[in-house]
Residue, then its C-alpha position, 0 to 999 in steps of 0.5 A: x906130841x904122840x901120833x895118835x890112833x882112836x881104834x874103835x869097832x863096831x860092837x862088843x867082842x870084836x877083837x879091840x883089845x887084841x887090836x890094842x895088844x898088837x899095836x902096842x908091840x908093833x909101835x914099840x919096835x918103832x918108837x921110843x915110847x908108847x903109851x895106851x889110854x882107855x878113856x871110858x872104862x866099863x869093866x872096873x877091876x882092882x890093881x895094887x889097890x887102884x880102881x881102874x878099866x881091866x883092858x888099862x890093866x892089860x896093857x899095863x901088866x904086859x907092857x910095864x906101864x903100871x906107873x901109868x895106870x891113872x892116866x890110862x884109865x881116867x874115868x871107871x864106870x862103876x854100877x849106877x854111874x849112869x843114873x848119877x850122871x843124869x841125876x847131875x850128881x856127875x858132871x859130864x863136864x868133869x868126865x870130859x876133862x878128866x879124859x881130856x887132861x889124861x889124853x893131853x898128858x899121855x900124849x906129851x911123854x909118849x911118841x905113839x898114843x893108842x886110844x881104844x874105844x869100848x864098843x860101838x861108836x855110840x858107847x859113852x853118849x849118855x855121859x856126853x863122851x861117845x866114842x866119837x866124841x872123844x875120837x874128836x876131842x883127842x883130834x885122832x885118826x879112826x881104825x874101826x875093827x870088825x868081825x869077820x863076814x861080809x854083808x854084816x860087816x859092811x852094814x855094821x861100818x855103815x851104821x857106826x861110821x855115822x856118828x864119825x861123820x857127825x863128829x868130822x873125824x876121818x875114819x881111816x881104816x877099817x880092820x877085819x878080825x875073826x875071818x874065816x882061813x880058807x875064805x881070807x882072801x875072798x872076804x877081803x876083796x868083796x870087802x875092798x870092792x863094798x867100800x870102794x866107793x868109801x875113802x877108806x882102807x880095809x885091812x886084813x886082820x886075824x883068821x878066827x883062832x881057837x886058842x884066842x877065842x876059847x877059855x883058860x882053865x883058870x878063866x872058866x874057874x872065874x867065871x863058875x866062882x869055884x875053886x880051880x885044882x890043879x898046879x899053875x901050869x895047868x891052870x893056863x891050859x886052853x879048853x878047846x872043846x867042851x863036853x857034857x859027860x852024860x853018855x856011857x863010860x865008853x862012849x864019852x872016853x871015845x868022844x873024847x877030841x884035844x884038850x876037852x874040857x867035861x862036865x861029869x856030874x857027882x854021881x858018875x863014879x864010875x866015869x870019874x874014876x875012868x877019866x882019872x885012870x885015862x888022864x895018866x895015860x899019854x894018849x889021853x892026857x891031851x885030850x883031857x883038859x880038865x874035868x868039872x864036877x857039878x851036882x849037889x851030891x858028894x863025891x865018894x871018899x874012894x873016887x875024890x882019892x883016885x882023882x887025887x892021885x891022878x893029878x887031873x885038874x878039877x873042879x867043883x860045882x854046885x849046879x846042875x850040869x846044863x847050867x854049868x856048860x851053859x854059863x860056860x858057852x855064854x862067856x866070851x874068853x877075854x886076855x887076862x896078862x897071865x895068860x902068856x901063851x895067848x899073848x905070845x901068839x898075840x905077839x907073833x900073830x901081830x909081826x905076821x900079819x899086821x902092816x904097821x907102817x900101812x896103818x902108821x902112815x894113815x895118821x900123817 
């Protein structure tokens, strides 16, 4: 049977899935096989025909689990499913083996099971399975992640180690994300000193890193639902800034910081033709990412040829500017598997600051 870790957190956007991502390239240097469930899966996504969680999907794709993907994913939230659950036209109970029956099997073929929750600790307790009851059922070892902070964090623990402990399952560790570099080593002692009382580790996770907090070209595109132009590369180049072209063509060109994303309404001829030109340029080909084009008006038959021709990968919106940067802000960029340079950093992140033997042994 696998060791296994539950990893949980304390709400959404923690970094769980990066977590995941990372153990699962830590414990493959260590075990033979590996395996990676979602239990509860809110994100319903298509693979080769097959319904299931979008993180399953993930850790599928990247690590050649695909053959696996059932088990992976036993249980799909779909829209309404609440409702049919408390209509009884779901049985809890049925929910509840179908996870059991995946963990138990995925635990028999593989050495090292990672379990990852979604959300907070309460998520899943309308369908009879919060995260805390399946933590319980698959008898596993907690590692909650967190945010960066210090006073939100420790309130955040506090309030999800609650139902942990109404369950009887030990939460071994924590595992702070997202901390802020120059203050890494001051959060993680007022941290150490907060749950010192606590029997707990708190383990120092990842500093805040732009190039996995920000959005791919082709994420931005998904999330608009608008066609993306530009060659495959380029479609997984990172927006690190993003900015509303609404000042002088100067201006903007001289607001311009690394790898920008702008949104340019249809009517800026002149600061669409600008871009184009600039974005031949090789001072300014960093600094340009990609533009948006938002508006209800046409774009000039003579501007659409220079940014053609100009290679500068764009986009067209039907929108208004604010709105397009609005949806844009609010999205929250997660890892999709063709995202390779995320993955890779993912990767070499884990070996350098991830203690996997640390976080191994809490599950003895």
């Amino acid at each position: 049977m696998a060791r296994k870790i539950f990893i949980a957190a304390t709400g959404q956007n923690s970094g769980k899935t990066t977590t995941s991502l990372s153990l699962m390239h830590m414990a493959m240097k260590k075990y033979g096989k590996v395996g990676f469930i979602k239990p509860i899966g809110p994100k319903p996504s298509e693979h080769e025909g097959f319904i299931a969680d979008k993180d399953a999907i993930l850790i599928a794709k990247v690590f050649g689990l695909e053959d696996d993907l059932s088990l992976m994913s036993p249980f799909v939230l779909h829209p309404g499913d609440t409702r049919r659950v408390l209509d009884g036209k779901i049985s809890r109970e049925q929910i509840l083996y179908r996870i059991a029956d995946a963990i138990d099997k995925l635990s028999r073929k593989n050495d090292f099971l990672i379990i990852e929750g979604a959300g907070h600790a309460g998520v899943g307790s309308v369908l009879g399975c919060s995260n805390a009851q399946i933590a319980k059922l698959a008898s596993a070892p907690v590692m909650m992640v967190t945010g960066g902070g210090l006073g939100n964090v420790v309130d955040a623990v506090c309030m999800n180690m609650a139902l942990f402990e109404k369950e009887k399952v030990p939460v071994k560790s924590i595992l702070v994300n997202k901390i802020i570099a120059n203050k890494r080593e001051q959060t993680l002692r007022y941290l150490d000193l907060a749950f010192s009382d606590a029997d707990l580790d708190v383990i120092g996770g990842y500093n805040y890193q732009p190039i996995l907090a920000n959005p791919t070209l082709r994420r931005i595109a998904g999330v608009l639902d608008i066609e993306l132009h530009c060659t495959e590369e380029e479609s997984h180049r990172i927006a690190h800034n993003i900015q509303i072209g609404a000042a002088s063509t100067q201006r903007v060109a001289g607001l311009l910081k690394k790898s920008t994303l702008l949104i340019v309404n249809s009517s800026r001829d002149e600061l669409l033709v600008t871009l184009a030109n600039l974005y031949k340029m090789p001072e300014y080909s960093d600094k340009l990412a990609a533009i948006i084009i938002p508006g209800v008006g046409p774009i000039s038959a003579i501007t659409q040829r220079i940014i053609d021709s100009s290679g500068i990968p764009y986009m067209r919106a039907g929108r208004t500017s604010t709105t397009v940067f609005e949806i844009i802000k609010e999205d929250v960029s997660k890892v999709v598997s063709e995202d390779t340079e995320k993955i890779e950093l993912i990767k070499t992140l884990a070996e350098q600051r991830l203690d996997f033997d640390k976080i191994d042994s809490f599950l003895d």
